[in-house]
Every structure is written in C-alpha cells, then in structure tokens.
C-alpha positions as CSV (number, residue, x, y, z in Angstrom):
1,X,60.1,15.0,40.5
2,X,62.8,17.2,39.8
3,X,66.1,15.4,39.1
4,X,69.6,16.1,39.8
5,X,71.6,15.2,36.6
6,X,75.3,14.3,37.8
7,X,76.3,17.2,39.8
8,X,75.3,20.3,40.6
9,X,76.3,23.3,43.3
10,X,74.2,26.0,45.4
11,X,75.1,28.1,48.4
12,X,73.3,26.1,50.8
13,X,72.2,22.5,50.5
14,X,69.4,20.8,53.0
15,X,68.8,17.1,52.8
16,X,65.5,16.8,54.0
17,X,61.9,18.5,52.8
18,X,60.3,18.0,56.5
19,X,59.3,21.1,57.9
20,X,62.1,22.2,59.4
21,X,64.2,21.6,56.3
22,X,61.5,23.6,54.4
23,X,60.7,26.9,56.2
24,X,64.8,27.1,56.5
25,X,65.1,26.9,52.7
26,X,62.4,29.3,52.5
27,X,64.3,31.9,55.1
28,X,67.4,31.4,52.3
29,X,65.5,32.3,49.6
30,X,64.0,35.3,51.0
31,X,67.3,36.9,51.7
32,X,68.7,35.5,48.4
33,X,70.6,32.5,48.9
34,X,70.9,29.8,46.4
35,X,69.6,26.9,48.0
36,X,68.2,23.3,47.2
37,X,66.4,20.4,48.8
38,X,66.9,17.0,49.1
39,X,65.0,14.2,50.5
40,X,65.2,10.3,49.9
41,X,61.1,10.3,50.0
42,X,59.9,10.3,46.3
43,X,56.7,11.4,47.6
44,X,55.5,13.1,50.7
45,X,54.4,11.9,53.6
46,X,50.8,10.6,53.2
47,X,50.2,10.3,57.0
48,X,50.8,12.6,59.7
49,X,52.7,12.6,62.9
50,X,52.7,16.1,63.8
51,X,48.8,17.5,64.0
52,X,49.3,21.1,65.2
53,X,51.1,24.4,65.3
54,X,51.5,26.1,68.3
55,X,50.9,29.8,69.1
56,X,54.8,30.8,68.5
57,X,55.3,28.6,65.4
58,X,51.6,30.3,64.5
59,X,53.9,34.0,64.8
60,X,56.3,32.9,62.8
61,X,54.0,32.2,59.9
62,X,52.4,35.6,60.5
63,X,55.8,36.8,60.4
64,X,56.2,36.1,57.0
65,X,52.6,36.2,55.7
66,X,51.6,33.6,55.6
67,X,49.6,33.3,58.4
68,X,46.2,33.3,57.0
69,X,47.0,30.2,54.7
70,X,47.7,27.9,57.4
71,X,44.9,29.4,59.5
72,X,42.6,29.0,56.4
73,X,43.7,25.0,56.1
74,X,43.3,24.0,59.4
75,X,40.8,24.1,62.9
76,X,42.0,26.7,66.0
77,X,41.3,25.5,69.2
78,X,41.4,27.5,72.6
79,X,44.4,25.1,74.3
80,X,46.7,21.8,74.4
81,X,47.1,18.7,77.1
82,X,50.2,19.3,78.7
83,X,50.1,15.3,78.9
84,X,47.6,12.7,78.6
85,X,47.2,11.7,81.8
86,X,46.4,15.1,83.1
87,X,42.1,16.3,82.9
88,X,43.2,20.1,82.6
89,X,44.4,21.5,79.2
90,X,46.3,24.4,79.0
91,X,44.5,27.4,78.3
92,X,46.4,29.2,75.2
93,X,43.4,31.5,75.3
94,X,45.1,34.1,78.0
95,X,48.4,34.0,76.2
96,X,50.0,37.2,74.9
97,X,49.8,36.7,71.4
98,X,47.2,37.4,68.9
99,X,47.3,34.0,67.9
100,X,46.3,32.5,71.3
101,X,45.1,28.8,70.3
102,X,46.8,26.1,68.4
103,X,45.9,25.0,65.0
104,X,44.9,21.6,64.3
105,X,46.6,21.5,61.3
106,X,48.5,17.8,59.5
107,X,52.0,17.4,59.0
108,X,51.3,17.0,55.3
109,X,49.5,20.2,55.3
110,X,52.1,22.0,56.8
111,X,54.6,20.6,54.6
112,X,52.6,21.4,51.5
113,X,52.0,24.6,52.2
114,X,55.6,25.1,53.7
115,X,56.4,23.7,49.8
116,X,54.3,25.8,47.9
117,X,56.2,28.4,49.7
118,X,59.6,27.3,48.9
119,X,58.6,26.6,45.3
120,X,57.6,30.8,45.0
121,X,60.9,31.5,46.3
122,X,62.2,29.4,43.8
123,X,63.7,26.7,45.8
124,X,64.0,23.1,43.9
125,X,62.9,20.0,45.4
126,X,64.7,17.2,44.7
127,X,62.9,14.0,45.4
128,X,63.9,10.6,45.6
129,X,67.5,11.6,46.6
130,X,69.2,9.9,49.2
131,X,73.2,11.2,50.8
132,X,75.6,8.7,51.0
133,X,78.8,10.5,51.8
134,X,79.9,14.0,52.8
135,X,83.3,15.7,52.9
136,X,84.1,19.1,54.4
137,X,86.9,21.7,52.7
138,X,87.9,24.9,53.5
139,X,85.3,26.7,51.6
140,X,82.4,24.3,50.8
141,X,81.2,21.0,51.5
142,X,80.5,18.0,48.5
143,X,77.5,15.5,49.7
144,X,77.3,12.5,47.7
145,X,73.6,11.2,46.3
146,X,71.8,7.9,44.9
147,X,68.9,9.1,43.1
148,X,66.4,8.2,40.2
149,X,69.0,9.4,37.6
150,X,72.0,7.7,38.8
151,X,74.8,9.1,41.4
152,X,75.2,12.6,42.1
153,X,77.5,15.4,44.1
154,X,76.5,18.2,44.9
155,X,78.5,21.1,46.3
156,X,77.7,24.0,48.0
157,X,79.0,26.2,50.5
158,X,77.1,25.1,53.7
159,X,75.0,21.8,54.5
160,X,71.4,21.8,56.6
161,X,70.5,18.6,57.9
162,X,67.0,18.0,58.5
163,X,67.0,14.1,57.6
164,X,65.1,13.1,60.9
165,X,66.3,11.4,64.3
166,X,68.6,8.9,62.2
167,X,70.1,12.0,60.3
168,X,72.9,11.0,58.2
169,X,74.5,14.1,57.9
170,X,74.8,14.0,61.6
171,X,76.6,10.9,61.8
172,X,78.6,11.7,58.8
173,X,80.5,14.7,60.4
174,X,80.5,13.0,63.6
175,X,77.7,14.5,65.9
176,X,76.9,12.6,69.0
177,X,73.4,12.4,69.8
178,X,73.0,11.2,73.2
179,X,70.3,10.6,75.6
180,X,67.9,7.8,76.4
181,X,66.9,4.6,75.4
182,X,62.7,3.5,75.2
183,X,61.0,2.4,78.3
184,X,57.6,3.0,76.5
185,X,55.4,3.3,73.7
186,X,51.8,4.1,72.5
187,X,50.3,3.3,69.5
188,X,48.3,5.5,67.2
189,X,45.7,5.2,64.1
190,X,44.3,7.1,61.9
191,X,40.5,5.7,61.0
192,X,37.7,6.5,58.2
193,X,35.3,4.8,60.1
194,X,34.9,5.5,64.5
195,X,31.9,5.7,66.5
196,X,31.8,9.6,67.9
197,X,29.3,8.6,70.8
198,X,32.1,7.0,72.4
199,X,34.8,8.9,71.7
200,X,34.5,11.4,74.8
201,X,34.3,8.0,77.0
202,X,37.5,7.2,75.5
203,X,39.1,10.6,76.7
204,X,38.0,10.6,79.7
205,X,40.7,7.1,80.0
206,X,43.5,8.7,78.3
207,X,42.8,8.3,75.2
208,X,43.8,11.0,72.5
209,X,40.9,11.5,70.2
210,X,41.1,14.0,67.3
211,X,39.3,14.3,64.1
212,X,41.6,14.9,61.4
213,X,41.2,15.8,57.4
214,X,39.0,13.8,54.7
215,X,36.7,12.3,57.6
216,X,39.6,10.4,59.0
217,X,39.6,10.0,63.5
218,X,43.4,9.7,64.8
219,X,43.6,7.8,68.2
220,X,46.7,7.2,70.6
221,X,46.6,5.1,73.0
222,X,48.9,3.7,75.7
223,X,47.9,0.3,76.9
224,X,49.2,-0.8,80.3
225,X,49.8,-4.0,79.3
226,X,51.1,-3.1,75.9
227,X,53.5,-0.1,77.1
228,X,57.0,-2.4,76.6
229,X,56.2,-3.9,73.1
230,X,59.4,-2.5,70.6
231,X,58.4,0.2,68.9
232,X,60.0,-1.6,66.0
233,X,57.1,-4.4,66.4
234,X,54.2,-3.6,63.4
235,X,50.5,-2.7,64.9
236,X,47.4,-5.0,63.6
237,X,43.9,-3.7,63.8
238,X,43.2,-6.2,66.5
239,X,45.9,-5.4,68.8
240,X,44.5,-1.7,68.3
241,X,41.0,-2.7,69.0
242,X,42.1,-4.8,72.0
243,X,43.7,-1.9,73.4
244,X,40.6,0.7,73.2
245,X,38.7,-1.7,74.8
246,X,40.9,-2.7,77.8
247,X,41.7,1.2,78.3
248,X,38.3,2.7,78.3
249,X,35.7,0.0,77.9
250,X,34.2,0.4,73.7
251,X,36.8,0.0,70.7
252,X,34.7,2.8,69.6
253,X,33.6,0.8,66.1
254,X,36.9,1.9,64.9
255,X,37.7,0.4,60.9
256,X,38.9,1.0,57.7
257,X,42.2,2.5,59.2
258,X,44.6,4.2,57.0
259,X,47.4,4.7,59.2
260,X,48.7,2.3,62.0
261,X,51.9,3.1,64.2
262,X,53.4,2.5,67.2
263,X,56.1,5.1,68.9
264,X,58.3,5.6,72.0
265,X,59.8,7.5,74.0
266,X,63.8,7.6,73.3
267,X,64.9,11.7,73.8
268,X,68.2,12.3,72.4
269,X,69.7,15.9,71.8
270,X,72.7,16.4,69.6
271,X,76.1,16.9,71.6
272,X,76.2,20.3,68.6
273,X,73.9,21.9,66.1
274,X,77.2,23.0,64.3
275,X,80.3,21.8,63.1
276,X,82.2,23.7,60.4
277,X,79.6,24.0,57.2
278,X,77.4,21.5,58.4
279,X,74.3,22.7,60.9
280,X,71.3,20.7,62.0
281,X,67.8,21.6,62.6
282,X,64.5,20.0,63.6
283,X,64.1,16.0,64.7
284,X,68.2,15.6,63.3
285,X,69.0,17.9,66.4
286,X,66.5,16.3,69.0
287,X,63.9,13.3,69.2
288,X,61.5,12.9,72.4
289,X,58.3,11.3,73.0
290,X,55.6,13.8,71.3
291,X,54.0,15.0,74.6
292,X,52.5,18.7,74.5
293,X,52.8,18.3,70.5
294,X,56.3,20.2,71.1
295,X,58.5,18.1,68.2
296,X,57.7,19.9,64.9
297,X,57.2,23.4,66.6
298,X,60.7,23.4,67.9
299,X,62.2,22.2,64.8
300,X,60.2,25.2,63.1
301,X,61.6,27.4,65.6
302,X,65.6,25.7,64.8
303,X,64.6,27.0,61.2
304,X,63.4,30.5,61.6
305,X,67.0,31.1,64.1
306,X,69.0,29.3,61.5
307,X,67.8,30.8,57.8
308,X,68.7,34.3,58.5
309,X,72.0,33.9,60.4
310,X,73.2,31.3,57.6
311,X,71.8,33.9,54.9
312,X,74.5,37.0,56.6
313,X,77.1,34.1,57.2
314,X,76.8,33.5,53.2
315,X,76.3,37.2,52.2
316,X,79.4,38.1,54.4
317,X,78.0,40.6,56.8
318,X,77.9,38.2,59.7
319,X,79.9,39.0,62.9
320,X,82.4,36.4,63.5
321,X,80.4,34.8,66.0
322,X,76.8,35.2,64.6
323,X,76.7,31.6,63.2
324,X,77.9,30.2,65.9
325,X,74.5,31.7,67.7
326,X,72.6,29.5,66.4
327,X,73.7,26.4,68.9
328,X,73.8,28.5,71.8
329,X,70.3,29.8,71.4
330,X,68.7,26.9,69.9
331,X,70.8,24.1,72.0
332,X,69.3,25.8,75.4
333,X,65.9,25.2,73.9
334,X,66.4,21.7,72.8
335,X,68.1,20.6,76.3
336,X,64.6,22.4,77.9
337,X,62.2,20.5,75.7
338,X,63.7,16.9,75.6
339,X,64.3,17.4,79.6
340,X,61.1,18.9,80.1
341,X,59.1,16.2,77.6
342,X,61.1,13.4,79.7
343,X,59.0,15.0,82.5
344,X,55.6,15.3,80.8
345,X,56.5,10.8,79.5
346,X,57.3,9.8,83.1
347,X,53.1,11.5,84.3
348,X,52.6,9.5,81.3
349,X,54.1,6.2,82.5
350,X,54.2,6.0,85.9
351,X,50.5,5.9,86.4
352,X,50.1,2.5,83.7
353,X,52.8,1.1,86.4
354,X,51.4,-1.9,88.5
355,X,54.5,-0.2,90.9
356,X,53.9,3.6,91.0
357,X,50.8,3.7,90.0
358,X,48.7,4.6,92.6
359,X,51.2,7.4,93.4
360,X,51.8,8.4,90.4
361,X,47.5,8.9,89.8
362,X,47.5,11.1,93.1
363,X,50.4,13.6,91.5
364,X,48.7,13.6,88.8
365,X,45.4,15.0,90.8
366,X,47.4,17.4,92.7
367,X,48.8,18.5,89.2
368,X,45.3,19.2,87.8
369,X,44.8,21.3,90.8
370,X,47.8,23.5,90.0
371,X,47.0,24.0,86.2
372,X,43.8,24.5,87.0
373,X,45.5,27.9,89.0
374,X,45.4,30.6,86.2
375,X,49.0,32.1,86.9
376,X,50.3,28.3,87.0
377,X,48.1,27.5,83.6
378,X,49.6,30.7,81.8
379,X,53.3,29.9,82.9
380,X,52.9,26.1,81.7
381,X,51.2,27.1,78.4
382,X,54.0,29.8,78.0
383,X,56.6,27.2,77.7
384,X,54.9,24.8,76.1
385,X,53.3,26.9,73.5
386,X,57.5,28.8,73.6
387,X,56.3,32.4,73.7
388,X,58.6,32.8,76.9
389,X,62.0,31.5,75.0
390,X,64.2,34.1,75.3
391,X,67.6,34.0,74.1
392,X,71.1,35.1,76.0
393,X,72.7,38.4,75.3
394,X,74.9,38.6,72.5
395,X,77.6,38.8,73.0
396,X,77.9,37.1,76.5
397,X,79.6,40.3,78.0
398,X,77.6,42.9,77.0
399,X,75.0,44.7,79.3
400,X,71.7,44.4,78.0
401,X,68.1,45.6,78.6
402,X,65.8,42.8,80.5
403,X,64.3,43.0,76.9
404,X,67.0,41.6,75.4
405,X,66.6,37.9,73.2
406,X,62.9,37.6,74.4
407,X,60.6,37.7,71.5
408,X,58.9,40.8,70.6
409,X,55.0,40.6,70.7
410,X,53.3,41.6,67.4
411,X,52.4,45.1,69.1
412,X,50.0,47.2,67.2
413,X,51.7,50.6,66.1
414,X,51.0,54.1,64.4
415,X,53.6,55.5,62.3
416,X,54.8,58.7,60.7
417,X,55.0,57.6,57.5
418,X,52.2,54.9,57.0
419,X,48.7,53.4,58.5
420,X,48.5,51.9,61.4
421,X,50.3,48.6,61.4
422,X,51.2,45.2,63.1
423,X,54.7,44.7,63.8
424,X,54.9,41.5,62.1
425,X,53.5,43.0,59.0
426,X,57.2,44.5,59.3
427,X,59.0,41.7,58.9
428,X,57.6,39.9,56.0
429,X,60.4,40.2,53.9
430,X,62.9,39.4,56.3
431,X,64.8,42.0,57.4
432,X,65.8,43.9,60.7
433,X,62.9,46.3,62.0
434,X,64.8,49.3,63.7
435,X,62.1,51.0,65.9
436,X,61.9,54.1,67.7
437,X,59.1,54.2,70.0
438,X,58.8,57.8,70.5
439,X,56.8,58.4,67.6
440,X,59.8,61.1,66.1
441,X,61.8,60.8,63.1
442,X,65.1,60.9,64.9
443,X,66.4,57.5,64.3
444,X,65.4,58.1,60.6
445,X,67.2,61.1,60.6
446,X,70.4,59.9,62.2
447,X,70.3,56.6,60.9
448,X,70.2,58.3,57.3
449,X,73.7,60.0,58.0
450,X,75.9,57.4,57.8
451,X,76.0,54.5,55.1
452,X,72.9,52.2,55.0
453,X,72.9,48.6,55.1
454,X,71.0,47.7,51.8
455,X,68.2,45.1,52.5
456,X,69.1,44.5,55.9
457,X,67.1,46.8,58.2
458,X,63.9,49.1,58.0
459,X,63.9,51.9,60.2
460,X,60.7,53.3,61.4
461,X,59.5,55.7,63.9
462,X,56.2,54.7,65.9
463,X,53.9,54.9,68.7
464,X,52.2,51.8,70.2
465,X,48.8,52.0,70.0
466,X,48.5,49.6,73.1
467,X,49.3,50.2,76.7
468,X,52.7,47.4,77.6
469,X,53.5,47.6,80.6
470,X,56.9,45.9,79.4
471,X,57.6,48.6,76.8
472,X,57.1,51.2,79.8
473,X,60.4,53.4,78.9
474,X,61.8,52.0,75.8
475,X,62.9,54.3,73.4
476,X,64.2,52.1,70.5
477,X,64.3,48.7,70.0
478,X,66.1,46.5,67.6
479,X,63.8,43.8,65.9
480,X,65.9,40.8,64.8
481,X,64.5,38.7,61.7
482,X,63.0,36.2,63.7
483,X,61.2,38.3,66.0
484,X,63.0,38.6,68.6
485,X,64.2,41.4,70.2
486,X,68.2,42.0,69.6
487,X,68.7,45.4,71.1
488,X,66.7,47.8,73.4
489,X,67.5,51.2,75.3
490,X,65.6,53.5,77.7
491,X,67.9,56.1,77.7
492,X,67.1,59.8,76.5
493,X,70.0,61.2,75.4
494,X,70.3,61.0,71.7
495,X,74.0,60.9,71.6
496,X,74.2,58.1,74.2
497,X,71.5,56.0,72.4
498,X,72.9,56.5,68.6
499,X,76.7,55.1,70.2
500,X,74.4,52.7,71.7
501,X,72.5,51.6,68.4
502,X,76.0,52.1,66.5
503,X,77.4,49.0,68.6
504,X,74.2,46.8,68.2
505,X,73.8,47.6,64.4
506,X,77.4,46.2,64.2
507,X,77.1,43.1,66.0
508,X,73.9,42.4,64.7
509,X,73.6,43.2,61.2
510,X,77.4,43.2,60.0
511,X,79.3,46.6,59.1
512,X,77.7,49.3,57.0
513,X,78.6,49.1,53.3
514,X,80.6,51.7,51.9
C-alpha cells in the first residue's frame, strides 16, 4: 500500500483504480502528466463482474502494446449473446478487425494487468483512500481523503472520477445521473465445484455458463419467480440451487462457491461527463444491466477519449474546445448503450413474464431468425462489439470527409522509411500518426518546413498493402491518438491539401511551437 502522508498535489487526480480509472492514468502518463490514483478498496477486487474484452477495447490494447499480454492471460472466443434469451450469438468472427473475437478475460485480470501498466509509467496507487469533500478554484481542484495514515488533501489541476455508479465525485460537483429504477435482477456465482455434463442443458434455458480462472464455473441466472427480489437482498447457496433447478431442470452439482451476487437492471447516464476540472469516466458516467458484456468496454473506451485530450488540455496545446470533446463524443455513446442495453433487459424480461410472455418468446424467435441473417449478425456485432462508433466532426461546422471520427482499422502498410508495418504499431507511444497514402515523401517534406510539434505527431508516408475499398481515394489521413480518424482528404492538389492539413493540425493538435 502506498500511503498519502497529509497532503500531496499532481496534475491529474483519479479516485478510482477500476479499469476505466486505470487505462486513463496510464494515457497521462504516457504523454507526461503527473497523475495519481485513489481508491477506498485496500485490496483489489477478488471477484469479477466484468469477464470479457470486446474486439474494440481488444484495439485499443493493441494500440498501445499491449495486446499480446491480455491475449496471453485470457481465452478468445469467435462471438458474444447479444442477450440471454436469444439462441444466436453474434458472430465477431466476420468483423473488420484483426482481433475479431472477444476475450474471456476477469475483471481482476484486466485490472492487474491495466496496474502493472500504470505502475511502468510510474503512476502511484493509493489504496485504502476514500474522498470525502471536493472544492473547485480557478486553477485546480483540492479533494479531501480518510485513509490508513490519517486525513489527506490532495490538489491537482483536474479531477477523474471513476468511483463506480455511486461516484462521489459526481455528486460532489453536482452531476445528475438520471434514468431508471430496477424492475429486475439475476443472480450470479462463481463455483469450484459444477457438474459440466449439465451445463450445456443449462444454456439451452438461459442460463449463462462460463468457465472462469483457477477451475472456478460462473453462472447467471434469472429465475421467473425470483426476478423482483431487491438487488440489495444477500444470495444463499440454496436459493442459487433452487433457481438452476426450476430454470433448466439439474442444479448442476454446483458447491464450494466463492462468489455469490445478485444484480439489476437500473440504467442511469450522467446529465455531463464534465464540469469545470472535474470529468467522469466508466460506471461513474453510466450504469445498465450488463447485457452483451458492454459495461467495462465502454468505460475503457471513456478512458482512451479522455487521457489524451486531458494530457493537451494540461500541456496547453489544446484548442479551446478540445476538452470539451470528450462529452460530446463519449455522452452520444453512453445515451446509445444504456438505451440500447434497456432494449437487450426488456428480451430479457418480458419472456419470464406470466403477461408477455408468450409474446415476448415469439419476438424472440423471429429475432434469432434475423441474427442468424449475416448482414443483420455483422451490423449487431458492430455495435455491440463498438467498431462502428464514430464520432461527430470537430468542429460542428466544418465539412468533413465521410471518414471523419470513425475509427481507423489497423490497416497493414509499406513505408519509405521502415518495414512493413501495422498501423497500431504507430501509435504505441501515443501520439498523432499523420499519413500520406500515396506512398511519397511529400507530407514529410512539407510538413518539415514549418515548426514541428514536438511529441505530438509522426508523419509518415505509406502505401496499404491491402485492398479498402473505404480508403479508395484518400490521400492523407489524420490518425488521432485513440485511433480514430481526425482528418481525411481526397484531393490532389498539394497546395489545397497542405491549407487543408494546416487547419486540421491546428484544431487537432494545438498550434505549432515556435
């Protein structure tokens, strides 16, 4: 543990070491920002909620490198339920990515190796901490602590809050987080001891079967007759055994369990994910029931959007507006999800209904129908697994390329001045990848003309060694840090295009230095 002392200051605080308050402290560090953890938990998480990484969150890690070390801990596997009650499973398989599965990967995985990360950075973790007030200035925000070594402040410049659905720091500066109340909830367990032979009977009721680390078997289930029990209302290994059995017909031998829970289904979605130097990210910014495994993905996504916009706001390159970015972009995506997951609960529901359930059953076979359509199957998994977000133009008024704010596949290039490459392999250190796509050095020649923007942007001149039919045309494209795409052009003239990259160098990565 890693203690405060009485006070301390950094350039960014975030109070919370989930891992959306993780990879955003790791995004910091990489572009050189002071910045320091929080969390009231003295140690992690044992159990997990979260099991899986989808294909986007899987780019991101590739993004920065780490890829292989979360692929190396954890089990792929070719698709995802879009919701329990459904037979058909997305198929991630005939996604455009090169990652197109999800990993079966535990929370506390992700967060330990989302830690390790932040500790090579040299992020501190403070554990055991737990904020108790916050005040806002001018320049810099204080947030009060009660920790293992008495009461602390720290202050720092801005304040991430990643301290779950009950977020302090969200109700400390006055956020509202609307939305609705439960209707339902499932219960889930995590077991050393489950009879397999039964498990795929078990699946083919509903249940949610998956084998997790150290021998352990995870169940969810959603009992009809158990649906409106309070998710505040503790889980006994009898009630869980009771539940199995009514659903599908065998409690499966399940014992020994190590984890009992029970959860519902209240979405909320903060009114802001900004106001003056406090942000949120992750399950502070939006709760919903965990259908299509969407919860922790998103709130890696609020990270990766956040870290490098915060880092320029801090450094003082960003654009007046560039902050503010973050909660037009990533608010969009939250309002889609918790809508969309409100959705995916009620196929959920409706079908344990005495009411609608008969009806309910019958959408539910005409939905099986349509994801079992491959164009329907890829557009579903597309938003589920969030390869199709794509973010406004910025700024509002400008014209844009259809390119522009959708993420930027991890295209295999040649290059003038290196081997052949991935594009992610660019952006491991975080910076802006300036491409020119016809395989000259002209950007690199103009761009070296006028004053460079140290340790913002790479400039490189390639040729895609794949045929895109959505690249057909483009002749430079500007790669934000996040991967997506912040600027494209398909004009020829070299004059029009450098007053064209001029303006998006500008708005994007600040002014040049001088």
């Amino acid at each position: 543990m890693t203690y405060l002392g009485r006070a301390g200051n950094t350039e960014v605080l975030v109070v919370g070491a989930g891992p959306a308050g993780l990879l955003v402290a790791c995004e910091l560090a990489l572009a050189g920002v002071r910045t320091r953890i929080v969390e009231k938990r003295v140690e992690p998480h044992r159990e997990s909620r979260a099991l899986n990484l989808h294909p986007r969150s899987i780019e991101l890690m590739d993004m920065r490198g780490l890829a292989e070390r979360f692929l190396a801990e954890g089990r792929t596997v070719p698709g995802w339920q879009f919701t329990a009650s459904l037979k058909q499973h997305l198929d991630f398989t005939v996604l455009d990515s090169r990652h197109p599965y999800a990993l079966l990967i535990a929370q506390s995985r992700t967060e330990a190796l989302l830690a390790r990360r932040a500790g090579e950075l040299g992020v501190r973790i403070h554990r055991g901490y737990e904020a108790v007030a916050l005040r806002q200035g001018a320049d810099s925000a204080e947030v009060d602590l009660s920790g293992p070594s008495g009461p602390a402040t720290v202050r720092a410049r801005y304040v991430v809050g990643c301290d779950g659905g009950r977020s302090f720091i969200r109700q400390a500066v006055g956020i509202g987080f609307p939305g609705t109340r439960e209707s339902m909830t499932a219960v889930v367990g995590d077991f050393a001891v489950a009879d397999h032979a039964d498990i795929d009977r078990a699946r083919r009721h509903g249940v949610l079967v998956a084998r997790l680390e150290a021998g352990l078997t995870r169940f969810v289930v959603m009992d009809p007759r158990r649906i409106r029990v309070p998710s505040t209302e503790p889980v006994t290994l009898e009630e869980f055994r009771t539940s199995l059995i009514r659903v599908c017909g065998t409690d499966c031998a399940i014992d020994e369990p190590r984890w009992l829970s029970r959860f519902g289904n209240t979405t909320r979605l903060a009114e802001a994910y900004r106001r003056g130097r406090v942000l949120l990210a992750g399950d502070a910014a939006h709760i919903h029931f965990p259908v299509g495994a969407q919860g922790l993905n998103t709130g890696l996504q609020d990270a990766m959007n956040l870290g490098w916009k915060l880092a320029a706001e801090v450094r003082g390159w960003a654009s007046p507006t560039l902050l503010d970015s973050y909660h037009t972009e990533r608010h969009a995506v939250g309002h889609a999800v918790t809508t969309g997951t409100r959705a995916q609960t009620l196929l959920v529901e409706l079908p344990l209904t005495e009411q609608y359930g008969r009806p309910a059953r019958i959408l539910c076979e005409l939905l099986d129908t349509f994801l079992g359509m491959e164009e329907a199957n890829r557009y579903v998994a597309d938003r589920i697994s969030a390869l199709d977000t794509a973010y406004p133009p910025f700024p509002p008024s400008c014209g844009a390329d259809p390119l522009t704010g959708r993420r930027m596949p991890d295209i295999s290039l040649t290059t003038t001045v290196s081997e052949p490459t991935h594009l992610y392999e660019l952006l491991h250190d975080g910076r802006f990848v300036l491409l020119n796509l016809n395989g000259n050095d002209e950007t690199r020649q103009q761009a070296a003309g006028v004053p460079s923007r140290p340790g913002r942007i790479r400039v490189l001149s390639a040729c895609p060694r794949d045929t895109r039919p959505d690249l057909d045309g483009v002749t430079e494209v500007l790669v934000r840090p996040d991967g997506h795409i912040a600027w494209a052009t398909r004009t020829t003239d070299a004059h029009a295009r450098q007053a064209e990259r001029n303006r998006a160098l500008s708005t994007w990565a600040g002014a040049q230095d001088r």
